[in-house]
N, C-alpha and C positions, 0 to 999 in steps of 0.2 A: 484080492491081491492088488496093492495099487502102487505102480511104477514111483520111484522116485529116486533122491539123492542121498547119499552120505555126504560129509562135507567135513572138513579139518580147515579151521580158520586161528590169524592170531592177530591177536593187536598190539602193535608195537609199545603203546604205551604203558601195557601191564607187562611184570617181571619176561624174564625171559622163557623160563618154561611152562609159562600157563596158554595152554591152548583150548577153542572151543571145540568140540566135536557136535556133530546135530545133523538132521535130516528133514527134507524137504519134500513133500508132496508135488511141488512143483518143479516142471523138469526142464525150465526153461534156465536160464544161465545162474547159477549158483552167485552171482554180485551181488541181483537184487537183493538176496537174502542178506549180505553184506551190509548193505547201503540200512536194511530194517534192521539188522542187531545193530550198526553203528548209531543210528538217530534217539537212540532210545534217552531217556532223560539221564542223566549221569553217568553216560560211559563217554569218553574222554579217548579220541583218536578214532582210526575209521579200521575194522576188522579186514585184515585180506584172503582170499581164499586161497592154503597150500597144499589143496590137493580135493579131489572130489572123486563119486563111484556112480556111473546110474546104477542101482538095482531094479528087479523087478516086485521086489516086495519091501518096501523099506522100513516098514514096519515091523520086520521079522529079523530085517540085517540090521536093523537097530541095538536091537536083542543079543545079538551075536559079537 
C-alpha cells in the first residue's frame, strides 16, 4: 500500500472544461507536481491545483 495523493488541476490556458486529474506518490505539497506538469515542452501556461485527497492507497483510489 503506498500512501499518496489524488489531485484535480487546471490550466487556464486550455478550453474551460478540460481538467487534469492524477496522483502522486509523493505526499509532500501537490505544487511541485504543478511546477513538473507545467515545465513540460509544449504546454503553454502553468497548471493550478483545485483541490487534492491524501489516500492511503493511491494506487487503488486511482481505480476508483
Amino acid at each position: 500500500m503506498n500512501e499518496g495523493i489524488i489531485y484535480i488541476a487546471r490550466n487556464p490556458e486550455y478550453k474551460e472544461d478540460i481538467y487534469k486529474v492524477g496522483k502522486s506518490e509523493r505526499t509532500n505539497l501537490p505544487f511541485n507536481r504543478m511546477l513538473e506538469l507545467s515545465n513540460h515542452e509544449g504546454v503553454l501556461g502553468q497548471f493550478k491545483v483545485l483541490g487534492y485527497l491524501l489516500v492511503e492507497d493511491v494506487n487503488e483510489s486511482e481505480k476508483k
